[in-house]
Every structure is written in structure tokens, then in C-alpha cells.
C-alpha positions as CSV (number, residue, x, y, z in Angstrom):
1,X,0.0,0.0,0.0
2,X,1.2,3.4,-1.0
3,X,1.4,6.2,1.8
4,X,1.1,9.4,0.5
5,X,-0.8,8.9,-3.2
6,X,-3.4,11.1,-2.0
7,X,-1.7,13.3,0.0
8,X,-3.3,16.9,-0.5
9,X,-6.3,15.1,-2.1
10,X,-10.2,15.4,-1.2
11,X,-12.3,12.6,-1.5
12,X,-16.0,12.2,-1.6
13,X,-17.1,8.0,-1.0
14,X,-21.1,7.5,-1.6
15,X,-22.2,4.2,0.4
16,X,-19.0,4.5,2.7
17,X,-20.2,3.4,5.7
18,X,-20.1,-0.4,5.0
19,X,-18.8,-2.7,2.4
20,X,-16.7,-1.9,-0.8
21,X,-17.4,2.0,0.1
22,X,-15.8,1.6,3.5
23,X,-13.2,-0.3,2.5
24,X,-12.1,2.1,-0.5
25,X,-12.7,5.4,2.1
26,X,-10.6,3.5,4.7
27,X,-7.5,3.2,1.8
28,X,-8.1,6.4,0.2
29,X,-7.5,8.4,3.6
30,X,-4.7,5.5,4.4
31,X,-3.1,6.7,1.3
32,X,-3.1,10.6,2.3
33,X,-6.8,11.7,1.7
34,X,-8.8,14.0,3.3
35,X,-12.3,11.7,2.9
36,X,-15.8,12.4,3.6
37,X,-18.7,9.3,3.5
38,X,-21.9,10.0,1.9
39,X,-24.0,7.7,3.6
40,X,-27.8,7.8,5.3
41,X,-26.1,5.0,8.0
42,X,-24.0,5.5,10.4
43,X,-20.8,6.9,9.9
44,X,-21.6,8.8,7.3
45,X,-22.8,12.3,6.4
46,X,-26.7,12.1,5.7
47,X,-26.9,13.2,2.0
48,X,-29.5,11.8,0.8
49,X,-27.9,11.6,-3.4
50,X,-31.7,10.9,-4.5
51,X,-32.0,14.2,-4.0
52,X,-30.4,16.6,-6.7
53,X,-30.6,19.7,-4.7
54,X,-28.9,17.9,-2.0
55,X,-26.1,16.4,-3.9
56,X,-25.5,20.1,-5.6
57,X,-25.4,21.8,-2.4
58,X,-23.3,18.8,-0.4
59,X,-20.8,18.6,-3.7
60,X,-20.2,22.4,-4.0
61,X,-19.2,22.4,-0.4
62,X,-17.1,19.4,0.0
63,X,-15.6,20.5,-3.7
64,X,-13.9,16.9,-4.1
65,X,-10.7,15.9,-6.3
66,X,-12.0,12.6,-5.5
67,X,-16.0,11.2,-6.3
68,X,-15.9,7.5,-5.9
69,X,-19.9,6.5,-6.2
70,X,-20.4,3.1,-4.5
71,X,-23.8,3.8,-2.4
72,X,-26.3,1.2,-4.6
73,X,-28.8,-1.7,-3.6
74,X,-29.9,-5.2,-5.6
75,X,-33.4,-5.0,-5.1
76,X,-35.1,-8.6,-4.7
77,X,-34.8,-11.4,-7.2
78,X,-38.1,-12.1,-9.6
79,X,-38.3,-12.7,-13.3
80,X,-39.2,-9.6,-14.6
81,X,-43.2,-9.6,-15.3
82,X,-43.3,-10.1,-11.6
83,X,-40.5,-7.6,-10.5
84,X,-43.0,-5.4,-7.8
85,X,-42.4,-2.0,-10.0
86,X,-42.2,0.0,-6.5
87,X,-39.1,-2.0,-6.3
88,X,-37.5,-1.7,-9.4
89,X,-38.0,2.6,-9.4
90,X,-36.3,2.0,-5.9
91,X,-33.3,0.3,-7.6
92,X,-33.4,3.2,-10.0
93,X,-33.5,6.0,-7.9
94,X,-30.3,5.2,-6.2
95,X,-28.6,2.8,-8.6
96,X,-28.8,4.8,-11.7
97,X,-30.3,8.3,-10.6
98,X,-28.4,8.8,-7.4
99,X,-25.2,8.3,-9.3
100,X,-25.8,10.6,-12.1
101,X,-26.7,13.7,-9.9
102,X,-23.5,12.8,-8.0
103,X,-21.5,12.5,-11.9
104,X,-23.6,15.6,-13.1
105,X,-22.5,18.1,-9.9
106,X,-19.2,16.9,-9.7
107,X,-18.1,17.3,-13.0
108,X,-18.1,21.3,-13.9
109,X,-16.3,21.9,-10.1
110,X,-13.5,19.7,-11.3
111,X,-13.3,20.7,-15.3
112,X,-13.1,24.3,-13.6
113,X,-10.0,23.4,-11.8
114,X,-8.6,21.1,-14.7
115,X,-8.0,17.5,-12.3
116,X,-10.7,15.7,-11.1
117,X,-11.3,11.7,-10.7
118,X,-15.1,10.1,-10.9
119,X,-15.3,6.1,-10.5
120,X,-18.8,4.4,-10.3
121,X,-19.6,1.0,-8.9
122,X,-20.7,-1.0,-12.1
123,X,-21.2,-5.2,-12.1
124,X,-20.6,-7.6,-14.2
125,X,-24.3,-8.5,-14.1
126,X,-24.5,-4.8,-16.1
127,X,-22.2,-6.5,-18.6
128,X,-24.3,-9.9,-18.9
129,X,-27.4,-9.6,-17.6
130,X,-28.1,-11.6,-14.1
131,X,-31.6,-13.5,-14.7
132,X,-34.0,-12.8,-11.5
133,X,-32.2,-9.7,-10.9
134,X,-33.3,-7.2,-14.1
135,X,-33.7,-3.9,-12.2
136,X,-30.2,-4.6,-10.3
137,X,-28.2,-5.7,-14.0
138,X,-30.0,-3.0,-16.4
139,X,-29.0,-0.3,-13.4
140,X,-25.5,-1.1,-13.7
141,X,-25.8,-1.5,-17.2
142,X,-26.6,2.4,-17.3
143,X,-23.7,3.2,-15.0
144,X,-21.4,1.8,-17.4
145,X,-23.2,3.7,-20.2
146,X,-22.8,7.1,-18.3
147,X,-19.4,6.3,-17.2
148,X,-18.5,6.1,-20.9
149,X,-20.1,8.7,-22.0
150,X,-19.3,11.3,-19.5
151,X,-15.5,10.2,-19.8
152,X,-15.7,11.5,-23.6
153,X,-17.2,14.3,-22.8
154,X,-14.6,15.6,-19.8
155,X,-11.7,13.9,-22.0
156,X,-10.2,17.4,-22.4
157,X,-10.4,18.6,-19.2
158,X,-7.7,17.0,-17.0
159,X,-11.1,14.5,-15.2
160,X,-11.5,11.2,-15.9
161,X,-14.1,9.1,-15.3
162,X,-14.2,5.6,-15.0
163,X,-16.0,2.7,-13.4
164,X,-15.4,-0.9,-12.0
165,X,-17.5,-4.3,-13.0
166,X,-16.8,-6.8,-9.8
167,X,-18.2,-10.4,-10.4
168,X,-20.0,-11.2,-6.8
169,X,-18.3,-9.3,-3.5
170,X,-18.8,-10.7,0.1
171,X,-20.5,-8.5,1.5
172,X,-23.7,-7.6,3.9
173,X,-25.7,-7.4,0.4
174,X,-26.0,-10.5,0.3
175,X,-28.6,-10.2,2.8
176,X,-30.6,-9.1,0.6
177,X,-30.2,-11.7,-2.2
178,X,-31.7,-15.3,-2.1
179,X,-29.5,-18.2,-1.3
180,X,-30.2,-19.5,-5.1
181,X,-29.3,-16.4,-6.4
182,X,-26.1,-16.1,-4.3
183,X,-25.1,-19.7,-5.0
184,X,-25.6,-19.2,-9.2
185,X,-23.4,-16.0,-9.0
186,X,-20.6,-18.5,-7.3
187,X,-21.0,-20.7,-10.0
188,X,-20.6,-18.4,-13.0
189,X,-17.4,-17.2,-11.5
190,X,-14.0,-19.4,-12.9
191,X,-12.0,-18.6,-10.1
192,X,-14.6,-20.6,-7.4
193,X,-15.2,-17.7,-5.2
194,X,-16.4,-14.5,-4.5
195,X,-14.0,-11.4,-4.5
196,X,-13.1,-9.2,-1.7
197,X,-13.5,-5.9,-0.5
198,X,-9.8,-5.3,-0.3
199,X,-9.5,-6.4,-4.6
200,X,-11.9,-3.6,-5.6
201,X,-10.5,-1.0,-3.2
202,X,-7.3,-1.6,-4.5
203,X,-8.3,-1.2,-8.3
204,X,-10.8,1.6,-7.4
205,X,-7.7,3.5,-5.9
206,X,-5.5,3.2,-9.1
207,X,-8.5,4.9,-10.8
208,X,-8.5,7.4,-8.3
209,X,-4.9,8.0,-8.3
210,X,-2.8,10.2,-10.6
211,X,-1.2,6.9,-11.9
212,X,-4.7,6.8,-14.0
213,X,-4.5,9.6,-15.9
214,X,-4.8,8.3,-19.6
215,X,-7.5,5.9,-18.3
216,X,-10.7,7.7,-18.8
217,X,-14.8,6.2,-20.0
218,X,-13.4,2.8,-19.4
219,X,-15.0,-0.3,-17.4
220,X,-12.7,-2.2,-15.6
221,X,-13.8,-5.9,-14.7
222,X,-12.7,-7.5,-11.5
223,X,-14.9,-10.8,-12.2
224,X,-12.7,-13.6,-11.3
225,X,-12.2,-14.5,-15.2
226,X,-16.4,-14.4,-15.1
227,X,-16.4,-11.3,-17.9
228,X,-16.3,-12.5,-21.5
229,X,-16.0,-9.1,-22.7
């Protein structure tokens, strides 16, 4: 582990109170950052990032080098004519909506100072599609879309923007998967098991870092040799 990467830096992590968030927020301020959580647990600052106005006004005054967006849920598992709809525009609003007011504030304070690094939480299930688990896959599917997207359009600008697929992470959101669903994730990954929190922190850091800096609207997999393309 480096020391000092982020020495001088700011760094804003959504969903860092628990899981992949805290464990990325624990290295980024390891490594020199000054870090703030996002998060409506405990631990974190309550911003709410389904609220626009709320991410503007939390984003212009925390004024990040650093947006790392990892806050997200699965939703439950049901083929898709009997996903509950109340559930899927909950998987939405965070997943997918939540995100993009975080991409969208951050962006023009960090073009305006010419350095800036975004990474979003993506899945592999938004690369391939997870059956029983549409709202969850298409949602990620749509990070990765606005991740490349967003990295064309701040190419110039000295920001880059990137995101991270991981194949199946032990963490507490498994809870809120079946033990069917949790067991066919397993099995679709080559390597036999799950990844940990400490894998993605560690590639979500290089993204972060200046080491990064011709790396910009990509999706990086960390799938366990699950990713086909």
C-alpha cells in the first residue's frame, strides 16, 4: 500500500459506511486523503444523493478531487413480469439516478480546476445480464453507459471518469439476495469464489490516483475470469 498517493487530495465516498465503500474510504485516507462518506447509515454524512438539490449543495461544499460512487442496492430477485415495480423505481433512484446527480454536480467543479477523478460501482451482471435480478443488471448496465459517456465528454479537461464491474463481492448485500441467487453468482465465476473488499479498493484507488490519468470512459472488470467481454 502506498502512503502518500493522495496526499493533499479530497475525496468524496457514496455508500461508505459499510462494504466496498468503507473499504475504499478506509484506503483512500490511508493513502493521504482528506475523505468524507456519503451515507444515510451511520458513519456517514446524511446526503440523501436521491436528491439533486442535496447532492448540488453537499458537492459544492465538500468540492472533491475525488468522487468515488459506491452507495447502490440489488433490489429482490423475480423474473421480470413479476418484478414489484415500487421495487424496481427504488433500484433506479439510487442505482442509476443517485449516481448521475453525484457524476452531473461533480463534474463542472472539477473541469473548472482542470483535475478531477469520478469512478462508479458497475457489475458484471450490467455487462451480462443476471436473470432474476433485471432492475439490479440493467441499473448497472446504465452506470457503465454514463461512465462512458461522461468520460468522452470531460476527455479534455484534466477529469476522468471511470467505473469498476466486480463479479459477486462478500458483503452484507447478500442479505438481501436469495441463497439460489447467491449460489448461481458463485457458480458463473471461474476462479470458485467470490472477491473481496480489499481487490476492488485496491483497483478503485488506481482509478483514483494520478497513476490513471490516460484511463478515462473505461469499465474495468474484476470478475474472477467471469467477464467475456
Amino acid at each position: 500500500m502506498f502512503t502518500d498517493r493522495f496526499k493533499g487530495r479530497t475525496a468524496v465516498v457514496t455508500g461508505g459506511a459499510s462494504g466496498i465503500g468503507a473499504t475504499i474510504a478506509a484506503r483512500l485516507a490511508a493513502e493521504g486523503a482528506d475523505v468524507t462518506i456519503w451515507d444515510l447509515a451511520p458513519g456517514g454524512r446524511e446526503i440523501d444523493v436521491t436528491d439533486p438539490a442535496a447532492v448540488a449543495e453537499a458537492m459544492a461544499a465538500d468540492a472533491p478531487d475525488i468522487l468515488v460512487c459506491s452507495a447502490g442496492i440489488t433490489g429482490p430477485n423475480a423474473t421480470t413480469w413479476d418484478y414489484p415495480v415500487e421495487d424496481w423505481l427504488r433500484v433506479y433512484a439510487l442505482n442509476v439516478h443517485g449516481l448521475f446527480y453525484c457524476n452531473r454536480a461533480a463534474a463542472p467543479l472539477m473541469a473548472a480546476r482542470g483535475y478531477g477523478r469520478i469512478v462508479n460501482m458497475a457489475s458484471v451482471a450490467g455487462k451480462e445480464g443476471n436473470p432474476n435480478a433485471s432492475a439490479y443488471s440493467s441499473s448497472k448496465a446504465a452506470v457503465i453507459g454514463l461512465t462512458k459517456s461522461l468520460g468522452k465528454e470531460l476527455a479534455t479537461t484534466g477529469v476522468t471518469v471511470n467505473a469498476i464491474a466486480p463479479a459477486a463481492v462478500a458483503t452484507a448485500i447478500f442479505d438481501q439476495m436469495s441463497d439460489e441467487h447467491i449460489a448461481y453468482m458463485k457458480s458463473k465465476i471461474p476462479m470458485n469464489r467470490f472477491g473481496t473488499v480489499d481487490e476492488i479498493a485496491a483497483l478503485a484507488c488506481w482509478l483514483a490516483s494520478d497513476e490513471a490519468s490516460f484511463t478515462t470512459g473505461c469499465c474495468l472488470d474484476a470478475s474472477g475470469g467471469r467477464a467475456t467481454y
